[in-house]
Phi, psi and omega in degrees: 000129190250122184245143181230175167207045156325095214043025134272173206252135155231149165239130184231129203274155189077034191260008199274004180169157184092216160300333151325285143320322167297324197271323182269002153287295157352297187271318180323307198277350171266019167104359204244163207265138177200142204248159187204151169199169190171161195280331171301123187253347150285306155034272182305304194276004164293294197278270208332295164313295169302340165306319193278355161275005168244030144086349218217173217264113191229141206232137170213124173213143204280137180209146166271057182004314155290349189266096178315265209334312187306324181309304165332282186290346174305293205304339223264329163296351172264351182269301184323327178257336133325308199057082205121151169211109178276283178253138173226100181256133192248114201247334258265144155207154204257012148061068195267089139302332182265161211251068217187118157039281186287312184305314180318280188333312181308274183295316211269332200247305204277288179256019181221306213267329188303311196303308144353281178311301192285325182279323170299339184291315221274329200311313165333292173288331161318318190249002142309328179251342216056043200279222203212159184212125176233111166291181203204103210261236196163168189257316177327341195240015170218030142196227189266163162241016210319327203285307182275031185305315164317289177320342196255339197251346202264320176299356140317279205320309192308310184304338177281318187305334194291291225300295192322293183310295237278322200259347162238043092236057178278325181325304201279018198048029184250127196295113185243148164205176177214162166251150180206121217251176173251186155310140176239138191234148160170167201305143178047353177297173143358269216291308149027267196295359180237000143331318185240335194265356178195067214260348176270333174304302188299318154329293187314326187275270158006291212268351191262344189259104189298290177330337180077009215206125197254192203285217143224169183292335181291323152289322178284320182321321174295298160007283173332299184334290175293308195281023195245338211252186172256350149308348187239022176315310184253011152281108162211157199052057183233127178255123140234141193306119192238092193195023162054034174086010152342302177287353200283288170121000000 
């Protein structure tokens, strides 16, 4: 099966690295045209440049996720400059960890209000192609969080949100699904950094993946792939667990 996005339009907001980067890389190299935005701007103009070595039309601009209005005007400058939103991903997380305020704050406005925001802006060109909307959720949100709670309570909501979106708007044909990733390891992530900065936790995780192994961003991107694609014509509402047997315990 050759899964391709020959000329469509994606966006994928939170792209400048990581899963992010990986998932707009993905689609770029199946063929299809693409915007990326994220708040770092060296980053940005990194992955924007490797896109632009895949031939096809590429829009990348700095949006603070949180700030609804900015969300707005991002998408409505990526359809434009695309022309069109085929697909639309909301990978972004405001990686709201502490039990705190702040953390509350982080996950509630980052990974729960952008993806909101970003599907109301999008619905208009959404439903002229009859595109797709794919999140991009956490495994943390479909068992306990104790360690992460916010991260953990918000990446539910996501998962609730695909059911809803998936089921007011299959009428208008448009696809809603989501992922929910494992530990993900790449250059600067997280899991990286606590290699050193936490070796018994990343050990702990590590020993929990029946694979042995923790993931990469290029796995969940394949994923992406398919659900973005027309192999995934009749998948909706659906979240899946991307996680090398991770939840197996």
């Amino acid at each position: 099966m050759q899964l391709e996005l020959n000329g469509r339009n994606a966006i994928v907001a939170g792209g400048s690295r990581g899963i992010g980067r990986s998932i707009a890389l993905a689609f770029a190299r199946a063929g299809a045209n693409v915007s990326i935005c994220a708040r770092g701007e060296a980053a940005l103009r990194a992955t924007a440049a490797e896109l632009k070595d895949c031939g096809h039309k590429v829009h990348a601009a700095p949006c603070d996720l949180a700030d609804g209005p900015a969300v707005a005007q991002y998408i409505t400058a990526a359809a434009q400059a695309l022309g069109g939103i085929d697909t639309l991903v909301n990978n972004a997380s405001g990686f709201g960890l502490s039990d705190d305020e702040a953390g509350w704050s982080a996950s509630v406005n980052v990974d729960l209000l952008a993806p909101v925001r970003a599907s109301r802006a999008a619905l208009p060109y959404l439903e002229r192609s009859q595109g797709s909307i794919i999140h991009i959720s956490s495994i943390s949100g479909l068992q306990h969080s104790a360690r992460t709670p916010p991260y953990g309570a918000v990446k539910a909501a996501l998962i609730q949100l695909t059911l809803s979106q998936a089921a007011s708007l299959a009428a208008k044909h448009i696809r809603v699904n989501c992922i929910a990733p494992g530990s993900i390891e790449f250059p600067g992530g997280s899991w990286e950094q606590r290699k050193t900065t936490a070796p018994e936790l990343y050990n702990a995780i590590l020993r929990s993946i029946r694979f042995g192994r923790l993931g990469t961003p290029e796995e969940i991107a394949n994923v992406a792939l398919f659900l973005a694609s027309s192999a995934a014509s009749w998948v909706t509402g659906q979240t899946i667990a991307v996680d090398g047997g991770q939840m197996l315990g």
